[in-house]
C-alpha positions in Angstrom: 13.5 12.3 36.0 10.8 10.1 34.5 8.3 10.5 31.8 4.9 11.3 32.6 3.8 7.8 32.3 6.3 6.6 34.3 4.5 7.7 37.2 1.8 6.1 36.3 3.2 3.0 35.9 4.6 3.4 39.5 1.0 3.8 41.2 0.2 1.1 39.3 3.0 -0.9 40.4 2.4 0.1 44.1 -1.0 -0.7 43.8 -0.6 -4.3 43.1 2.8 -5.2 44.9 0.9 -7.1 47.2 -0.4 -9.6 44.5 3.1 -10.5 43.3 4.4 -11.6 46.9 8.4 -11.5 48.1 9.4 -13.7 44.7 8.2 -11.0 42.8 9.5 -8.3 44.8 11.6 -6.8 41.4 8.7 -6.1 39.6 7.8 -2.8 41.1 11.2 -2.2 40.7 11.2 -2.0 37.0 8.1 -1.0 36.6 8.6 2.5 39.1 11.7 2.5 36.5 9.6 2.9 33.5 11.4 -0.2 32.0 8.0 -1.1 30.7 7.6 1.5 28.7 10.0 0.2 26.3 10.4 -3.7 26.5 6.9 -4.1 25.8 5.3 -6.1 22.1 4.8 -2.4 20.8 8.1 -0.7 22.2 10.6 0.1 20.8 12.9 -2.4 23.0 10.2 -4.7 21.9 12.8 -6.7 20.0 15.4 -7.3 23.5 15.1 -10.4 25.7 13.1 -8.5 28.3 9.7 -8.5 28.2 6.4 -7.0 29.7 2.9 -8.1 28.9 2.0 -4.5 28.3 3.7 -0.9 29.2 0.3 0.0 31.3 -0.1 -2.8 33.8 2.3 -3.8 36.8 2.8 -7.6 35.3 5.6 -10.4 35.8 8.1 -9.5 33.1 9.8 -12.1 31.2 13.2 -12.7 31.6 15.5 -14.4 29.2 17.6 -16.9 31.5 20.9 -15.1 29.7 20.2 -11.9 31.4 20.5 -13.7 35.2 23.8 -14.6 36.9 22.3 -16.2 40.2 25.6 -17.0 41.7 26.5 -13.5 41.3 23.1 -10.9 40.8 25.0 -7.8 40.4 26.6 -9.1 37.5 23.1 -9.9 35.8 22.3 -7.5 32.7 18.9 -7.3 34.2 20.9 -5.1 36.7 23.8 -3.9 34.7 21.9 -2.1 32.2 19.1 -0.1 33.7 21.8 1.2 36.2 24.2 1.9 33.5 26.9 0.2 34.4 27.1 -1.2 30.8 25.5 0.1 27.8 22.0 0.9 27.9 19.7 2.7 25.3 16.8 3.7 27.6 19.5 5.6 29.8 20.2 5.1 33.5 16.8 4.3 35.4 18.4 2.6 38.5 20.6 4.6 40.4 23.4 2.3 42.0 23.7 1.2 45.5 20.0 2.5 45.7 17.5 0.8 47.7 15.6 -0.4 44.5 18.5 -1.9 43.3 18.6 -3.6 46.7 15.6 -5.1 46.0 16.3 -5.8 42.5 18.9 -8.1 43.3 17.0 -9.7 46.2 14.6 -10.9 43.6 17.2 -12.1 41.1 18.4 -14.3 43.7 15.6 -16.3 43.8 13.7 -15.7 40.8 11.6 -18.3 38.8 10.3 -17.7 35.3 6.7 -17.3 35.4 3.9 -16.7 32.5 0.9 -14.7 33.8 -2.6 -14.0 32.3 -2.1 -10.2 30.8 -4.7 -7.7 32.4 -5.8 -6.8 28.8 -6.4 -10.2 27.3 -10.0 -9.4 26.8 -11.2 -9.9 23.5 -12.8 -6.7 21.8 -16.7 -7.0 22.4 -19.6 -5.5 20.0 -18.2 -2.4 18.0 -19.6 0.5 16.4 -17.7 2.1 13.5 -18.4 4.8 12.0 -18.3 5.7 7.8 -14.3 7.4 7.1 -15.3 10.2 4.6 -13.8 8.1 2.3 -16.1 5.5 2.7 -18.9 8.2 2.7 -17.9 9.0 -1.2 -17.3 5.4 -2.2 -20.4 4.3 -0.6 -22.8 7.1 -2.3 -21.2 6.0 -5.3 -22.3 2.8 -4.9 -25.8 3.5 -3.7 -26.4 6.4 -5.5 -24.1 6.8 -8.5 -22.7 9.8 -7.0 -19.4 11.1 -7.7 -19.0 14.5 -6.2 -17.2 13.2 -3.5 -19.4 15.6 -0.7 -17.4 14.4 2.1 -14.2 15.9 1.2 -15.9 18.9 2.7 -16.5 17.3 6.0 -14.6 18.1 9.1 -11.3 16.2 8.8 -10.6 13.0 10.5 -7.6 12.3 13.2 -5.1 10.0 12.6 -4.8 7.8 15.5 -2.8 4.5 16.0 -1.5 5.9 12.6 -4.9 5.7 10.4 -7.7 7.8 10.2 -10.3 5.4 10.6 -10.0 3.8 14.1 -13.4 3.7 16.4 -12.0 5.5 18.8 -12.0 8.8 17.3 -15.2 8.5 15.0 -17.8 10.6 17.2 -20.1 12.7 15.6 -19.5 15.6 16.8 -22.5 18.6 16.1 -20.8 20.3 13.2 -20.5 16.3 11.7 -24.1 15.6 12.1 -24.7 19.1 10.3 -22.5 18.3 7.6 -24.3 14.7 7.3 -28.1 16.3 7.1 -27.0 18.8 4.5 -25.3 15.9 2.9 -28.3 14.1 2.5 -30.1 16.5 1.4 -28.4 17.7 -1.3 -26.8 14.5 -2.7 -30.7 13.6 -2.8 -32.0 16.0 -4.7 -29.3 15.5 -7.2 -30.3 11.6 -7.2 -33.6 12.4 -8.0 -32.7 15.3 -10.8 -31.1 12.8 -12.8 -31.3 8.5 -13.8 -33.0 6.9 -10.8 -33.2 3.3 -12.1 -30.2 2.6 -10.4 -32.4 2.8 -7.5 -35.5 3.4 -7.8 -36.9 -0.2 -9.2 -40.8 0.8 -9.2 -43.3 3.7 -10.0 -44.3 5.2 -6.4 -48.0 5.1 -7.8 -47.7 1.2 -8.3 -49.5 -0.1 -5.8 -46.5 -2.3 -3.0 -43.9 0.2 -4.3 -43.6 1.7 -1.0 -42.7 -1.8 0.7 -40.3 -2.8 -2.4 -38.7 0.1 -2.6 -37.9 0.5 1.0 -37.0 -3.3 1.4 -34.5 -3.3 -1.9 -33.3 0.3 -0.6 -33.2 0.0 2.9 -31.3 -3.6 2.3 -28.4 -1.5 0.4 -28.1 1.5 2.3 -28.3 -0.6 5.8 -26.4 -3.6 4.4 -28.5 -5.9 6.0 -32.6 -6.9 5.6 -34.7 -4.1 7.6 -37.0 -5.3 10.7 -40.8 -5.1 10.3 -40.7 -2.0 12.7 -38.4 0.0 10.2 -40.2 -1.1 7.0 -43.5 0.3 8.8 -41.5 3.3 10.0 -40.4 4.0 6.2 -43.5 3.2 4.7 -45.3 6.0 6.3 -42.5 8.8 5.1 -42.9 7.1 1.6 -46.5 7.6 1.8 -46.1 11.0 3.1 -43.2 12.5 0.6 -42.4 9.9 -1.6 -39.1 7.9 -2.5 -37.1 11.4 -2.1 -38.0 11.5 1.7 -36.8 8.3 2.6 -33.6 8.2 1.0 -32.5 11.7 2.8 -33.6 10.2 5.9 -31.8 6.5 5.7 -29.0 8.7 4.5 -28.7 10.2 8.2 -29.6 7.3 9.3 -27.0 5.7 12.2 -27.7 2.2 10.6 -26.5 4.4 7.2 -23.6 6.2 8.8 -22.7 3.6 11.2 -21.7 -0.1 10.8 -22.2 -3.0 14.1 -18.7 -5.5 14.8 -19.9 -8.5 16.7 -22.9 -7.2 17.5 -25.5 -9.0 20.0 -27.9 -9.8 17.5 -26.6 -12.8 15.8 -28.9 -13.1 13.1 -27.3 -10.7 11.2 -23.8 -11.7 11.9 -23.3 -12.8 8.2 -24.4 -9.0 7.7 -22.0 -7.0 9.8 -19.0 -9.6 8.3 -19.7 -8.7 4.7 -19.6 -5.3 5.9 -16.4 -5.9 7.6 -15.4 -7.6 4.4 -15.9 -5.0 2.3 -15.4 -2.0 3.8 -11.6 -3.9 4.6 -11.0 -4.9 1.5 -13.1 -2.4 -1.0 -13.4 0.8 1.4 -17.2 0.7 0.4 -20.6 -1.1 0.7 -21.1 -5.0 0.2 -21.8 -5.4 -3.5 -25.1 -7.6 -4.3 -23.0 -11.1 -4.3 -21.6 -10.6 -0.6 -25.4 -9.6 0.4 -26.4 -12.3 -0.9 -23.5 -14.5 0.1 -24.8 -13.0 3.5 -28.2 -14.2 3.5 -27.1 -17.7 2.4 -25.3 -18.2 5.8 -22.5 -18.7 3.0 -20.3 -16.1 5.5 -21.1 -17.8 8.8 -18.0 -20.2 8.4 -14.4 -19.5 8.2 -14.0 -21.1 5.2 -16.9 -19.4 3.8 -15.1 -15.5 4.9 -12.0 -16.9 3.1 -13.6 -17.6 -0.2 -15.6 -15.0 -0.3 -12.0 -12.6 0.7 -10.6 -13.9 -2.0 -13.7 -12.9 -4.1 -13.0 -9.6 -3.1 -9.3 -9.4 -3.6 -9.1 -10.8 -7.0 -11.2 -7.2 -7.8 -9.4 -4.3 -8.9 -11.6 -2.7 -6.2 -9.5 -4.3 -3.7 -6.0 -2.3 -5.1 -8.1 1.2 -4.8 -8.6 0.4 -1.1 -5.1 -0.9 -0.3 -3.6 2.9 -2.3 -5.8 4.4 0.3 -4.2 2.1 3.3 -0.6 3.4 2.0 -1.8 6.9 2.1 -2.0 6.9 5.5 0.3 4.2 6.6 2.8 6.3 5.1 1.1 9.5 5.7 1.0 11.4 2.4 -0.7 13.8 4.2 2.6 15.4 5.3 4.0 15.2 2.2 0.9 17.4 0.1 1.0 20.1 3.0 4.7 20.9 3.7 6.9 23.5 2.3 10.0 23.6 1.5 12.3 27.0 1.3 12.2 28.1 -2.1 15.5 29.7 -2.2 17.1 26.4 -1.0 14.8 24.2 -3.0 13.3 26.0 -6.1 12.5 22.8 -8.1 9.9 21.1 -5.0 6.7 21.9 -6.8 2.9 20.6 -6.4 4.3 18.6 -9.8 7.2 17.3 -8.0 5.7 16.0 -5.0 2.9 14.3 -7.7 6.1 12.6 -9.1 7.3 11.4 -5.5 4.1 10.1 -4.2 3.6 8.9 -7.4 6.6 6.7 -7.4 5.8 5.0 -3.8 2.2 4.0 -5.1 4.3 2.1 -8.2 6.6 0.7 -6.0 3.7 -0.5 -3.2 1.7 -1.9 -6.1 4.3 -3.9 -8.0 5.5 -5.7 -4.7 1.8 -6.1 -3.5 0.4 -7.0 -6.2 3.2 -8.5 -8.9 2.9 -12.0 -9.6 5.2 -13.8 -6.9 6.9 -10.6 -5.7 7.4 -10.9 -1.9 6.1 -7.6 -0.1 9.5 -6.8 2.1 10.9 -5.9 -2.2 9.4 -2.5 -0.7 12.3 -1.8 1.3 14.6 -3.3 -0.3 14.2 -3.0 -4.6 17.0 -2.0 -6.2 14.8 0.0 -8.2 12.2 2.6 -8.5 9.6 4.4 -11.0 11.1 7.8 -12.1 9.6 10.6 -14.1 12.0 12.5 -16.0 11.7 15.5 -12.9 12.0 12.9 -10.2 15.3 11.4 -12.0 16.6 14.9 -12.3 16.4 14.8 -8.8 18.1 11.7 -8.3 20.7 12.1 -10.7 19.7 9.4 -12.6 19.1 8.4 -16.2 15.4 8.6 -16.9 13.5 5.2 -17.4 11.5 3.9 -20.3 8.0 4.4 -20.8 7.3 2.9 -17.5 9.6 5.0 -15.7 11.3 1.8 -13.8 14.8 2.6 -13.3 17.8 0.6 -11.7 19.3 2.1 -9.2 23.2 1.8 -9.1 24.2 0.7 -5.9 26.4 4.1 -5.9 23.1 5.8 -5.6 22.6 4.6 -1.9 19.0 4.3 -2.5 16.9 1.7 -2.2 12.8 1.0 -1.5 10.7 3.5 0.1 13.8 4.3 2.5 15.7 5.6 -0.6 12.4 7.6 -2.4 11.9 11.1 -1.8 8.5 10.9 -0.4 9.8 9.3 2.8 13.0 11.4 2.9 11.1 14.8 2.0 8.2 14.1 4.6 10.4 13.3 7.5 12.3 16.9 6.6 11.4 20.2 8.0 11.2 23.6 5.5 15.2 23.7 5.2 17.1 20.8 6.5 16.8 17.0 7.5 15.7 15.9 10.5 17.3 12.7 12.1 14.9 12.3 14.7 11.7 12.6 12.6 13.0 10.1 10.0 14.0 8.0 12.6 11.1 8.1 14.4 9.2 6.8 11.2 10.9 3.9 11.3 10.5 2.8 14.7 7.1 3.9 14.3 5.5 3.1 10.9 8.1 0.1 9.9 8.6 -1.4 13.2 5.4 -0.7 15.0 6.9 0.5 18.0 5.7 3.0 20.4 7.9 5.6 21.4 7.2 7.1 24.3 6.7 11.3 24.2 9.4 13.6 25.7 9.5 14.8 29.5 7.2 17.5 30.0 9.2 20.9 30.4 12.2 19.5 28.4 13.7 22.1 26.0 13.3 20.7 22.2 15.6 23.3 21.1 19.6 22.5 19.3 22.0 24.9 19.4 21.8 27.5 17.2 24.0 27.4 14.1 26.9 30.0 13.8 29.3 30.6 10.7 31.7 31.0 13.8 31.0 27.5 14.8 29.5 25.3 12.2 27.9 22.4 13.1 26.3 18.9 11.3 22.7 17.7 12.2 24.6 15.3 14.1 26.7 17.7 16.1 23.8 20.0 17.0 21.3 16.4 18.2 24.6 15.7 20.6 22.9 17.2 23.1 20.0 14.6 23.3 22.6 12.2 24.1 24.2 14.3 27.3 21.3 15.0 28.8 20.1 11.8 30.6 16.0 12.3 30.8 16.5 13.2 26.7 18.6 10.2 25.6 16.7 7.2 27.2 14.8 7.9 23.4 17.0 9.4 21.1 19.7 7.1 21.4 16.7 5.0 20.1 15.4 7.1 17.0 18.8 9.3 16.4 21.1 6.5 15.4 18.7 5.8 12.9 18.0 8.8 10.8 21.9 9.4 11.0 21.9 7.0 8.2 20.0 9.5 5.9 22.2 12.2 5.8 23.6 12.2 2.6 20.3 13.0 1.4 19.0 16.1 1.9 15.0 17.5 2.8 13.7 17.3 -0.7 15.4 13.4 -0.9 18.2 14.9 -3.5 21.7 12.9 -2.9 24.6 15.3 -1.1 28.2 13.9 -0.2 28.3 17.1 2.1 26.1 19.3 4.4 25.7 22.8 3.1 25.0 25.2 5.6 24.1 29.1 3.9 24.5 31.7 6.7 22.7 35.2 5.1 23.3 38.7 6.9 21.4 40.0 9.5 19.7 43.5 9.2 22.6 45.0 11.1 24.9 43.4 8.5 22.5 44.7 5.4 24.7 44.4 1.8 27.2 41.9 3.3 27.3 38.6 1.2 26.5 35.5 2.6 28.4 33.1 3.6 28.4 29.3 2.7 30.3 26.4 5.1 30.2 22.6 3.6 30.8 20.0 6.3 31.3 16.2 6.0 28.8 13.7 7.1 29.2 11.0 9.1 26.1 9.1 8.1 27.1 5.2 10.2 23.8 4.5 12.0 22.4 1.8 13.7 18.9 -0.1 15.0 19.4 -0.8 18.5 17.5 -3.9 19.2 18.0 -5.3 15.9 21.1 -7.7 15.5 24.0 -6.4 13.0 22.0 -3.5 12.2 24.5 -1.1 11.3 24.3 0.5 8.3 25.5 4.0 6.8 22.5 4.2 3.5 18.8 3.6 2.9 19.7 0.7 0.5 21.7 -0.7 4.1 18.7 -0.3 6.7 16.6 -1.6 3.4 17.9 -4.5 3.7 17.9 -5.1 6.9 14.3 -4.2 7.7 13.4 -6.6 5.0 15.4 -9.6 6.7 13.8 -8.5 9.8 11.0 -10.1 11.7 9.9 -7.0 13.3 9.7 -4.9 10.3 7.8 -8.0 8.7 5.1 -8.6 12.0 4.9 -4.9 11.6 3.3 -5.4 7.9 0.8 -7.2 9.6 0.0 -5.3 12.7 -0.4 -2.1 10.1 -3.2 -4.3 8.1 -4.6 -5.1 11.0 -4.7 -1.9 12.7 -6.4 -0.5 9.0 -8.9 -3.9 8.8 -9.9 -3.4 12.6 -10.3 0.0 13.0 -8.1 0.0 16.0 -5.2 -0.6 17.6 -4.3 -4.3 18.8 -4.6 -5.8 22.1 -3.0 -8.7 23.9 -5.8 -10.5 23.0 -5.0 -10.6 19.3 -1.4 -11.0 19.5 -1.9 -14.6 18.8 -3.9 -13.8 15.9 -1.7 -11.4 14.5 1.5 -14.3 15.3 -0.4 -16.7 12.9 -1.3 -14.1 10.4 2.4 -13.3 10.6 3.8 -16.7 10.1 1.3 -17.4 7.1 2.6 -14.2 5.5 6.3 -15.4 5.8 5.5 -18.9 4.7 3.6 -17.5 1.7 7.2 -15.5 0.7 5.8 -12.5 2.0 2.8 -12.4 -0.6 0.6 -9.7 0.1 -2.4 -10.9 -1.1 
């Protein structure tokens, strides 16, 4: 059984077998295998020494010359391990003696290492992004001096490619466009009821007002100088209403709501980059410098867009935007809106949770933005930022004023893999869960994809027993013995293994405590508790010596590791560009990445 886009990964393979010719005859092969799926740049086999251009297109793989034996094919791990004749994570996808393998090892006979143009090299052309609600607030803010934060009230945003703000899901649906007109309307009003000199710069009986005001204005709220056409087009409503009128209407504007990437016109280029610049690095509007740094041409040059970056990161500004990127890299989200099962957990409160979340922002800003701190310290700190609840939760001494503790190495914990926010939001209502905390990692730390379970497949473990008491491990045996079930979870499993010794609030246990309470038949019976050992060894496949049994171990390792380390950049990126990357900016993101390691990992 394959997944569901394994079949179409075998159309697509049959499609183009033609193109490839008899040297390539293999391709199909593992492609019709779903081999793709995994040992792409965002899989989670992305790390092996096979490799496809993408999981989507039928492309010439890249082989590492140690995975061939020529004199004898069927001894090549190229053909060992997807029929599972040796250890293989993704499972068996080959069955022996089959007519694929056949031609498997026909091709490995002759095969000649090849690099071929990927189908999805295409650079990204002209964009249109629209305002996050978050930007909404900060930009009114800016424009307006209003703090009332409307947009909270908007309809909520998606997470996709793990943020909220990528293009791709930033329609305006009819309930949005509502939400924006009332918006306008009302935030106006309030404008107008109060101090207006923040934007209002003339009396609207001066004679020219009209034209000043809607130039000045219309350069703010548009980010860019207006065309004669709109100046005329605003004019009249000023004439006809007043200032009021045309502020609620360039406030449902789409040159208000929405912002241009490479657009066609390339006069205002230096425009849309401050814009980019900002709304990267500030979450809000260009300030008055960057428009003007704009009009100069100042942001037309690469040198110019570093200095004027720079600018923009030396601003506090810059660490409110880059809170808001760990709130959803690390989705906090979760975290606020889970519950926990207060008889087991009595001490998770709204306070509590403050205290965890609290603690990860610390943590992110000392490593981002200490003086000489290299970033990967956020897996791997031997410390943390503790308020007195949070190290009565750890079982710790509470910190000085700052609340920076050292964690004993006893403790286990280390980074954000040792913090309660990660542990607790990776946790369902009562117990752990190995396969969403391992998940996370392959997913948020390692920026692999991994790929969704077989449609019809029960998600169900065996249900507990006092008869027959069983660990989280025990009960998730059952991914591993069923063959379309552990091509993944021998992938993400392993991993959260490693966590068990803390349980779904993040508090430290040596044991696993399961409480068995009467049924209705069995009304005034006690209950019954059962404490079981844990075996908490766990491993990254596809990372080298990657066992480890603590979140201090896989800390460590994710912050020697070049995956985990890309991965910081590909998260930026995916934040700064509002989508998710293509093979056209993997050589981007390689230099970005190697500048980042040669800097020691300096976040800035």
């Amino acid at each position: 059984m394959f997944h569901a886009r394994s079949f179409a990964l075998v159309f697509s393979a049959l499609a183009s077998a033609t193109a490839f010719g008899a040297e390539d005859a293999g391709v199909p092969v593992l492609q019709k295998a779903g081999c793709a799926g995994c040992h792409n740049p965002d899989g989670v086999a992305s790390g092996t020494r096979l490799k496809f251009a993408s999981a989507e297109h039928a492309e010439v793989v890249e082989v590492a010359p140690a995975l061939i034996d020529r004199a004898n094919p069927l001894q090549s791990l190229l053909v060992m391990k997807p029929t599972r004749r040796v250890a293989h994570g993704g499972g068996k996808r080959i069955e022996p003696g089959s007519a694929e393998e056949s031609a498997l090892l026909a091709w490995l006979a002759g095969y000649k290492a090849k690099r071929r143009a990927t189908a999805d090299a295409k650079p990204v052309g002209p964009v249109m992004r629209r305002l996050t609600n978050a930007q909404y607030n900060n930009t009114l803010r800016d424009l307006l001096g209003d703090d009332s934060r409307i947009a909270d009230s908007f309809p909520p945003e998606d997470f996709v490619n793990g943020f909220r703000n990528q293009y791709l899901s930033q329609g305006v649906s009819p309930i949005q466009a509502e939400a924006y007109a009332a918006a306008a309307e009302k935030v106006t009003r309030k404008a107008f009821s109060g101090d207006t000199s923040k934007f209002l710069t003339c009396r609207p009986a001066e004679v020219g007002c009209a034209d000043k005001f809607v130039r000045q204005f219309g350069r703010r709220a548009f980010r860019r100088p207006l065309a004669d056409s709109e100046i005329a087009r605003y004019r009249r409503l000023f004439t006809a209403g007043g200032p009021k009128i045309v502020v609620e209407a360039m406030l449902q504007s789409p040159n208000f709501l929405l912002r241009t990437e490479n657009g066609l016109d390339r006069s205002r280029r230096g425009y849309e980059t401050a814009s980019r610049l900002s709304y990267f690095l500030w979450n809000t509007m260009p300030d008055e410098a960057l428009l003007r740094s704009a009009a100069a041409g100042e942001l037309d040059t690469a040198a110019g867009v570093e200095r004027a970056a720079r600018q923009l990161i030396a601003d506090p500004r810059a660490r409110e935007s880059m809170n808001d990127f760990l709130v959803e890299w690390l989705r906090f989200d979760r975290l606020t809106g889970t519950v926990r099962d207060r008889r087991m957990f009595p001490q998770f409160t709204p306070e509590l949770i403050s205290s965890m979340l609290g603690e990860t922002r610390r943590l992110f800003e000392a490593v981002a933005w200490g003086e000489g701190r290299s970033f990967m310290e956020f897996y791997s700190a031997d410390y943390g930022f503790l308020t007195a609840d949070l190290a009565a939760l750890y079982g710790v001494a509470a910190g000085p004023n700052d609340g920076r503790v050292a964690f004993p190495a006893s403790t286990g914990r280390a980074g954000v893999l040792g913090q309660a926010t990660f542990l607790a939001l990776t946790s369902k209502p009562a117990e752990t869960s190995p396969t969403s905390r391992g998940l996370f990692v392959r997913e948020q730390f390692l920026c692999q994809d991994v790929p969704q379970p077989p449609p019809g497949v029960s998600t169900n473990l065996p249900a507990l027993s006092k008869d027959q008491p069983q660990t989280n491990r025990q009960r998730l045996g059952v991914h591993l013995s069923n063959e379309s079930c552990a091509s993944c979870h021998s992938l993400i499993d392993p991993i959260g293994f490693g966590f068990e010794k803390f349980d779904a609030i993040g508090q430290r246990r040596d044991r696993q405590k399961l409480v068995f309470r009467p049924s209705r038949a069995e009304k005034g019976a006690p209950e019954s508790t059962v404490e079981l050992d844990l075996d908490t060894s766990g491993q990254v496949a596809g990372i080298p010596d990657s066992a480890f049994a603590s979140p201090r171990d896989l800390g460590r390792i994710l912050a020697g590791s070049a995956q985990c380390q890309e991965c910081v950049v590909k998260q930026v990126f995916r934040w700064a560009a509002g989508r998710h990357e293509t093979a056209a900016d993997r050589l981007v993101i390689r230099k970005a990445y190697e500048q980042f390691r040669a800097s020691g990992f300096r976040f800035p």
